[in-house]
C-alpha positions as CSV (number, residue, x, y, z in Angstrom):
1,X,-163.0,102.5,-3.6
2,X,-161.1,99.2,-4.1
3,X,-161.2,96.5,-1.6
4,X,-158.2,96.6,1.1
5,X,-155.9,93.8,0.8
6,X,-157.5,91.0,3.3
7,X,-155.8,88.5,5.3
8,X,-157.4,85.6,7.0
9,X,-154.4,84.3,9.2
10,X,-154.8,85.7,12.7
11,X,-151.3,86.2,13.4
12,X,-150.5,88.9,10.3
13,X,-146.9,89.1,11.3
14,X,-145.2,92.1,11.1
15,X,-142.2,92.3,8.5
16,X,-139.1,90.7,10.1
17,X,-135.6,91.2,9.1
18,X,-134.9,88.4,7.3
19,X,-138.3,89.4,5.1
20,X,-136.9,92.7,4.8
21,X,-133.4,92.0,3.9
22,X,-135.2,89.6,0.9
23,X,-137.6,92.2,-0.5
24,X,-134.3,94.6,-0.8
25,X,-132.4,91.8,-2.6
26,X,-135.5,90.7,-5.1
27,X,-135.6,95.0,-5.8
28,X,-132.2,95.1,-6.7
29,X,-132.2,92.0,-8.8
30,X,-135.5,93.7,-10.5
31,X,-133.4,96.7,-10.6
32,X,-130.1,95.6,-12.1
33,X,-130.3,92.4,-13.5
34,X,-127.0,92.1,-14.4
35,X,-125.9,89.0,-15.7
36,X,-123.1,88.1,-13.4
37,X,-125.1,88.1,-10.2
38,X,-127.5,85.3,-11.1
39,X,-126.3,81.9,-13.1
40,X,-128.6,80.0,-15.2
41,X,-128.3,76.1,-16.0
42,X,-130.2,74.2,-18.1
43,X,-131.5,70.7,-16.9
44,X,-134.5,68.5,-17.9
45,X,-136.9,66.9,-15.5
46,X,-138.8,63.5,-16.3
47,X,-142.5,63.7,-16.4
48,X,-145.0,60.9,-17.5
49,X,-144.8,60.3,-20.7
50,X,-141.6,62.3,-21.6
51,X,-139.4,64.7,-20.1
52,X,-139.3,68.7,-20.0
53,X,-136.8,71.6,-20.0
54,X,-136.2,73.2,-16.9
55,X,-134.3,76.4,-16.1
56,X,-132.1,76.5,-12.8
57,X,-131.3,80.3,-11.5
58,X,-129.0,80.7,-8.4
59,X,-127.1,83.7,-7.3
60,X,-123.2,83.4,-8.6
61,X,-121.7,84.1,-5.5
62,X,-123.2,81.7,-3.2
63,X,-122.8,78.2,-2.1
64,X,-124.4,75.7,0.0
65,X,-128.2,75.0,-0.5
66,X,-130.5,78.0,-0.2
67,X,-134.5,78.4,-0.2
68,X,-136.1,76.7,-3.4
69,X,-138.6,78.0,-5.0
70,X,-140.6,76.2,-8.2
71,X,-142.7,78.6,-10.4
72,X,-144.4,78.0,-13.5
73,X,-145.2,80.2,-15.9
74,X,-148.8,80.9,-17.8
75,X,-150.4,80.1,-21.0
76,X,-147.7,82.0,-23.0
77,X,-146.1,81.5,-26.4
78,X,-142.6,82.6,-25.3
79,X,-143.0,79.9,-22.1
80,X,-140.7,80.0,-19.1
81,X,-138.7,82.7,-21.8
82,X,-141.4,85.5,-21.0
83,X,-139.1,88.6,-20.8
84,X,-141.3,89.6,-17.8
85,X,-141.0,86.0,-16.2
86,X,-137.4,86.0,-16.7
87,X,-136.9,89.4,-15.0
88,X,-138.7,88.2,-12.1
89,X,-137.2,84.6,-11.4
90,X,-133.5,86.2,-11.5
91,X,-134.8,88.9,-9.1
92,X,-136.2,85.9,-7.0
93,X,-132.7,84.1,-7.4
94,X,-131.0,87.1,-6.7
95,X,-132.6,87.0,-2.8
96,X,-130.7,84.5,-2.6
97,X,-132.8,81.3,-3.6
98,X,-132.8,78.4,-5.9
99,X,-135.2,78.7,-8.5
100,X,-136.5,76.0,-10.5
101,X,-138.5,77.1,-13.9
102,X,-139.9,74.1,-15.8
103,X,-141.2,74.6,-19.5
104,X,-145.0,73.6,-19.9
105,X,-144.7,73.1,-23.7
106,X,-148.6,72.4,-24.0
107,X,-149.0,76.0,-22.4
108,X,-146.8,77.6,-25.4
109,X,-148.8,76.1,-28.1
110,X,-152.2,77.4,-25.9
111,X,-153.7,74.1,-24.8
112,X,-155.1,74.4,-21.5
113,X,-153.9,70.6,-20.3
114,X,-153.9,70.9,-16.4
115,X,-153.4,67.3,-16.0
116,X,-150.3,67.8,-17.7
117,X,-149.0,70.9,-15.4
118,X,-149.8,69.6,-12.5
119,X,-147.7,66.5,-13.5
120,X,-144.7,68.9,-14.5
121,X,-145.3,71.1,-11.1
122,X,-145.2,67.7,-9.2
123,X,-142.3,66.3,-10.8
124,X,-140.2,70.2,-10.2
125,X,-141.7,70.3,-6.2
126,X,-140.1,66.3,-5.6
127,X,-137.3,67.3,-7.7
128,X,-136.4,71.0,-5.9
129,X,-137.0,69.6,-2.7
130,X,-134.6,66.9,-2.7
131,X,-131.8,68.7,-4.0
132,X,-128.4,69.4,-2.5
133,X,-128.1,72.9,-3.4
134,X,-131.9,73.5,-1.6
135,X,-132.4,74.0,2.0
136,X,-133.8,71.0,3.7
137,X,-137.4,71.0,4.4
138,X,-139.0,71.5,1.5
139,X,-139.9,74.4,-1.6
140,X,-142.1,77.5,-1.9
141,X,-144.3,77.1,-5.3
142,X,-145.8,80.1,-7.3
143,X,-147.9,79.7,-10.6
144,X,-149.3,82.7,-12.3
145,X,-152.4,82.6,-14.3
146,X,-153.5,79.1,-14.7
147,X,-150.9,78.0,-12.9
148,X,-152.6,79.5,-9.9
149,X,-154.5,76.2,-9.5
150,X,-152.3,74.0,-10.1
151,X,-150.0,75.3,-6.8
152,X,-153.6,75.1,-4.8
153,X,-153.7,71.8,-5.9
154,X,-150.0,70.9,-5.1
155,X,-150.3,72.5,-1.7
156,X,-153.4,70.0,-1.0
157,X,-152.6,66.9,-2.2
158,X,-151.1,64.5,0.9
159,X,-148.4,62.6,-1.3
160,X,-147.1,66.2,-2.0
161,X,-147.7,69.0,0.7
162,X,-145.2,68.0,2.7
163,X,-142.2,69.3,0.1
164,X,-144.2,72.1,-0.1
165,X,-143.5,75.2,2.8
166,X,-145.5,78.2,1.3
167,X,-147.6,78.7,-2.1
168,X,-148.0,82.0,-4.1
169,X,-150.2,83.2,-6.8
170,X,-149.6,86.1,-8.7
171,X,-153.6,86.5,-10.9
172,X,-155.8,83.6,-10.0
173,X,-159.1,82.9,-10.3
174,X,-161.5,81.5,-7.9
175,X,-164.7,81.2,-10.9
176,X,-163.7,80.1,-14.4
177,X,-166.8,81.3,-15.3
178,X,-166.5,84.7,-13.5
179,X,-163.2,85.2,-15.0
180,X,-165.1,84.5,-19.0
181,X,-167.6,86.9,-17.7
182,X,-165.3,89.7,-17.2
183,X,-163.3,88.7,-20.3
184,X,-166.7,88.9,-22.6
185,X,-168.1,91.6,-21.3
186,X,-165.4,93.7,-19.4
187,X,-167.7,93.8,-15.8
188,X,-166.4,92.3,-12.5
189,X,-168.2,92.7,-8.8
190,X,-167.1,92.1,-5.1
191,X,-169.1,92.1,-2.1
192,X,-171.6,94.7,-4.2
193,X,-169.2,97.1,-5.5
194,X,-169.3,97.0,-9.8
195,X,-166.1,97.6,-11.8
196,X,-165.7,98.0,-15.2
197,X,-162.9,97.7,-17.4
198,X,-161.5,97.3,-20.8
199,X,-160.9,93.3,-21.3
200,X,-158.0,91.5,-23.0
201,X,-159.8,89.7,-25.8
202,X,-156.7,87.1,-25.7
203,X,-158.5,85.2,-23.0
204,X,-161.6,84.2,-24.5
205,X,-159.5,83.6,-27.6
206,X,-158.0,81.1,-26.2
207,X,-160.5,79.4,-23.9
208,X,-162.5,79.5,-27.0
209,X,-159.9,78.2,-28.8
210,X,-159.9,75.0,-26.4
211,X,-163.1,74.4,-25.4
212,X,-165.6,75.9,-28.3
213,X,-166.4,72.0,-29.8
214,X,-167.1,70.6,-26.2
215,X,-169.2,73.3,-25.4
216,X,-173.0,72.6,-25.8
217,X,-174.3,73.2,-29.3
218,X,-170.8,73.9,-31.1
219,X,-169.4,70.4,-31.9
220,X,-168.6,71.3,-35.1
221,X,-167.0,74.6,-34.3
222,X,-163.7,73.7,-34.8
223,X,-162.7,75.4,-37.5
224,X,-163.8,78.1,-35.9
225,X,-161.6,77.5,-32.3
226,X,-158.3,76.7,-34.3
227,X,-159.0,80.5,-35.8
228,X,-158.9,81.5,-32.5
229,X,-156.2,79.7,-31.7
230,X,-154.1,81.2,-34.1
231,X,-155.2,84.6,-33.9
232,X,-153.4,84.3,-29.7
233,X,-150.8,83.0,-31.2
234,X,-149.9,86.0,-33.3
235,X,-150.4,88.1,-30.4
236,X,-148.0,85.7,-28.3
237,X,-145.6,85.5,-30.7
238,X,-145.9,89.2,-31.7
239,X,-145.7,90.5,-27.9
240,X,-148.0,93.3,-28.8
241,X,-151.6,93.6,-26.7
242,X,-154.1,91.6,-28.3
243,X,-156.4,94.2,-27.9
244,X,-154.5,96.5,-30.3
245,X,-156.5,97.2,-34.0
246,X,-153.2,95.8,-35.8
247,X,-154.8,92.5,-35.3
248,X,-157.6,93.7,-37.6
249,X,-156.2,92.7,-40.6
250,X,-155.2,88.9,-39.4
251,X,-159.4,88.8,-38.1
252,X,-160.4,89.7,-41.6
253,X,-158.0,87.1,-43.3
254,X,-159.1,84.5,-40.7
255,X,-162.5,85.0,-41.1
256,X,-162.5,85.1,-44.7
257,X,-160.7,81.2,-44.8
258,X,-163.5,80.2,-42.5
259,X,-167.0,78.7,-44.0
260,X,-170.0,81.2,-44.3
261,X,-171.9,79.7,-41.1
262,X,-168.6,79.8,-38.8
263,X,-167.6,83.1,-39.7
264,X,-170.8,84.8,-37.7
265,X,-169.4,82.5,-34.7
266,X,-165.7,84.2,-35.5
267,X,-166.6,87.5,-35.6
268,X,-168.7,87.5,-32.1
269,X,-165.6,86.3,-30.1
270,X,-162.8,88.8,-32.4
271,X,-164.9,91.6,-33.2
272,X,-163.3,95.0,-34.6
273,X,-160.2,96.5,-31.5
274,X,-162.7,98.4,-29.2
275,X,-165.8,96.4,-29.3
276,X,-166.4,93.5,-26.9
277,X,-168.6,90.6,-28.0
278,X,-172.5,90.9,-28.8
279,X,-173.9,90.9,-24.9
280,X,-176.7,88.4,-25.9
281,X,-173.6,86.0,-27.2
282,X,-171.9,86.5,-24.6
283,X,-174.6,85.6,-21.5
284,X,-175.2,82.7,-23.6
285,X,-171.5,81.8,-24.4
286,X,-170.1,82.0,-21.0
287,X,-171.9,79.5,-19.4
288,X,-171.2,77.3,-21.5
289,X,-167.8,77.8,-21.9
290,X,-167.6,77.4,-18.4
291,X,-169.5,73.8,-18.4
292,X,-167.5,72.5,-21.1
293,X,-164.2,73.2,-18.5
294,X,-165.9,71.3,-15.9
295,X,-166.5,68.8,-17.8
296,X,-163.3,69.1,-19.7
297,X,-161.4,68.7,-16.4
298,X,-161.9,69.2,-12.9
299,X,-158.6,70.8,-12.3
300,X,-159.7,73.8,-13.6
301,X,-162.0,74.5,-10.6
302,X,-159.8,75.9,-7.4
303,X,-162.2,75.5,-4.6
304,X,-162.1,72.1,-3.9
305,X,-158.7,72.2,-2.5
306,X,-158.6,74.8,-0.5
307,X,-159.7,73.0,2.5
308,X,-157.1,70.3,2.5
309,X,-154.1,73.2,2.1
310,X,-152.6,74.2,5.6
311,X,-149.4,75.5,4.2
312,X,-148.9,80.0,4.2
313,X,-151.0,80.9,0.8
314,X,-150.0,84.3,-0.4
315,X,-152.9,85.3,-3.5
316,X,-151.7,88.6,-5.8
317,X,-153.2,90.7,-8.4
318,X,-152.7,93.7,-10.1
319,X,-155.5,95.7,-9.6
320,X,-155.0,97.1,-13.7
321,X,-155.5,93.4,-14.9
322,X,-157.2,93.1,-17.9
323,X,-157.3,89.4,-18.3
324,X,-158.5,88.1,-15.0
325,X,-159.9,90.6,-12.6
326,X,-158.3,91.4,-9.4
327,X,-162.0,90.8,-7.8
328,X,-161.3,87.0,-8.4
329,X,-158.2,87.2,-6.4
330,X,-160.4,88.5,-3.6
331,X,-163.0,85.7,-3.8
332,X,-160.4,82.9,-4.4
333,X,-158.9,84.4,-0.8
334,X,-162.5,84.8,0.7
335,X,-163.3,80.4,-0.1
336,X,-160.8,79.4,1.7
337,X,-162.3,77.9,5.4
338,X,-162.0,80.2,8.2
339,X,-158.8,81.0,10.3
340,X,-157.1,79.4,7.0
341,X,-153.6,80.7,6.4
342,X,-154.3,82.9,3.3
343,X,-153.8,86.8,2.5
344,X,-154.4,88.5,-0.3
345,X,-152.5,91.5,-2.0
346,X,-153.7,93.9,-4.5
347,X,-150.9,95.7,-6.5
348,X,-150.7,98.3,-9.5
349,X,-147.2,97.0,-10.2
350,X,-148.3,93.2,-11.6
351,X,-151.0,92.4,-14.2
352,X,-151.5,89.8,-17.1
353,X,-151.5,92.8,-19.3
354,X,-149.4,96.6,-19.7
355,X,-150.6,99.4,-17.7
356,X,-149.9,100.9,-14.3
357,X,-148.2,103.7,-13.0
358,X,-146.6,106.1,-16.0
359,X,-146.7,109.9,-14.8
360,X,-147.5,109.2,-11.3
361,X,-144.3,109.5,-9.2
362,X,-145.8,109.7,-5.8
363,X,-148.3,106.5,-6.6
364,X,-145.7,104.3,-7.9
365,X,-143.6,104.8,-5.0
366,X,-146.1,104.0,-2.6
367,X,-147.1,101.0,-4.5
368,X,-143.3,100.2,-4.8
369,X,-143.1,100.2,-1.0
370,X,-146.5,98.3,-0.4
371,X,-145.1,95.7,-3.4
372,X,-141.7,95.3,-0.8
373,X,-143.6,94.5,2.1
374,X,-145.5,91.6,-0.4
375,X,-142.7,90.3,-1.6
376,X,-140.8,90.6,1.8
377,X,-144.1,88.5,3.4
378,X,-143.7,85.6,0.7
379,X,-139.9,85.5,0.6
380,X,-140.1,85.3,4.4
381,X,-142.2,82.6,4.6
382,X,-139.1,80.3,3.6
């Protein structure tokens, strides 16, 4: 039986109307999206170093400043133009909101670089919060993926939590190396319950793919990360599961351009579609993996923030995810220090990867009303 969804804020207010009347708007702009409702300008936003593109949604037949919101998107090749993404920022405009959608261009080409997202989330929060067309008093922020973090880290830091009035993650992490684990060898755990399920190899691809030559032992395994690199790319670009065998044929050709002792190393993180990576590789991989992110960057560790956040957290996660288990979503919700103002939500609607609810009429609806009531709770929160 899967965990309930938990909440560790005492007051677990009930649903109110303006919540309510949100949730209705975001499932009719999920519903419709018809093009009229919701405008879309593009601006750019200064950064260190540079400047990036930024896509402003508002809906077209209000004026005055509304709620702002800032999301990023995840380590995607399509970016802040993830069909999915876009969906779901013009259902979040169409709440009636001001949405802010900066580009990460080192997360389209699959770098990891959280120093350089958390510099384009800060530069969107100061940005969203300050403008006229935002209600005073600051912005909500939501990250999925690995942008999870980097919200956790905005909501902490003291030069910046005060723009910030409620954060959201839609399938966090709380361990990178629990995450790896699950992603190698398909198991995940909470509070003694084991789960098992079928991994998205494009995770380990790309951690691989970054952080292969700084782990221990593989310095000169980078031939064999830039395979892996490009291999996620195809699937990005593609738009097709990266667990599907049409990727088969790329593996071989990749493999085959690769030196005799790299192509061993290859073929244990891209085996054959339907076989998961040697389990003796993997216990020894993961770990190590998961040292060279530490020592990479400390931003990719969570935890350490959590006590400094006093802003509403609201943690989702689709409990079909293939990429990061719902089970770190729990456990990222279960650090945070007691009487903390977090809840988590568990959902068969949202995952990293396809799935869900085909041929079940009575579940989806249930988990479309249970996805209302999330969505009300976050858009409320503003």
């Amino acid at each position: 039986m899967l965990p309930s969804p938990s909440c560790q804020d005492p007051s677990r207010r009930k649903p109110t109307w303006r919540s309510l009347r949100r949730a209705w708007a975001f499932a009719r702009g999920w519903q419709s999206q018809e093009g009229d409702r919701v405008q879309v300008k593009e601006i750019t936003l200064p950064r260190p170093g540079g400047s990036v593109p930024v896509s402003l949604y508002r809906p077209a037949s209000v004026e005055g400043p509304l709620p702002g919101w800032v999301v990023l998107h995840g380590i995607t090749r399509p970016g802040r133009h993830h069909p999915v993404l876009v969906r779901f920022v013009r259902a979040l405009a169409s709440s009636g909101a001001t949405v802010l959608l900066p580009e990460i261009p080192e997360w389209r080409e699959l770098a990891l670089a959280p120093d350089a997202a958390q510099e384009t989330l800060e530069a969107a929060v100061r940005h969203g919060a300050l403008r006229a067309d935002v209600a005073a008093g600051g912005v909500g922020i939501l990250g999925f993926s690995f942008g999870v973090p980097r919200i956790l880290q905005a909501a902490a830091d003291p030069d910046l939590r005060r723009y910030v009035k409620v954060a959201a993650g839609f399938g966090g992490y709380a361990s990178l190396e629990e995450a790896l684990r699950f992603q190698f060898t398909g198991e995940h755990a909470w509070q003694g319950v084991h789960h098992r399920a079928d991994p998205d190899p494009y995770g380990r691809w790309v951690i691989a793919g970054n952080l292969l030559p700084k782990a221990a032992g593989f310095d000169q395994a980078g031939p064999v990360a830039e395979a892996l690199l490009e291999l996620a790319r195809a699937a990005g670009d593609a738009q097709v599961g990266a667990w599907e065998a049409e990727f088969d044929d790329l593996k071989n050709r990749l493999e085959t351009r690769l030196r005799p002792e790299h192509r061993e190393l290859f073929r244990a993180f891209a085996p054959p579609a339907g076989t998961l990576p040697p389990r003796v590789f993997a216990e020894s991989m993961v770990p190590r993996l998961a040292q060279a992110a530490r020592r990479a960057s400390p931003l990719h560790d969570p935890l350490p923030y959590l006590p400094a956040i006093r802003t509403p957290v609201h943690l989702i996660h689709g409990r079909q995810d293939r990429l990061i288990p719902f089970t770190e979503t729990l456990r990222l919700a279960a650090s945070f220090p007691p009487g903390a103002p977090v809840r988590s939500w568990l959902t068969g609607l949202f995952g990293h990867s396809r799935g869900g609810l085909a041929g079940n009429p009575w579940r989806a609806a249930r988990e479309g009303l249970h996805f209302l009531r999330m969505i009300g709770a976050v858009l409320g929160s503003i």
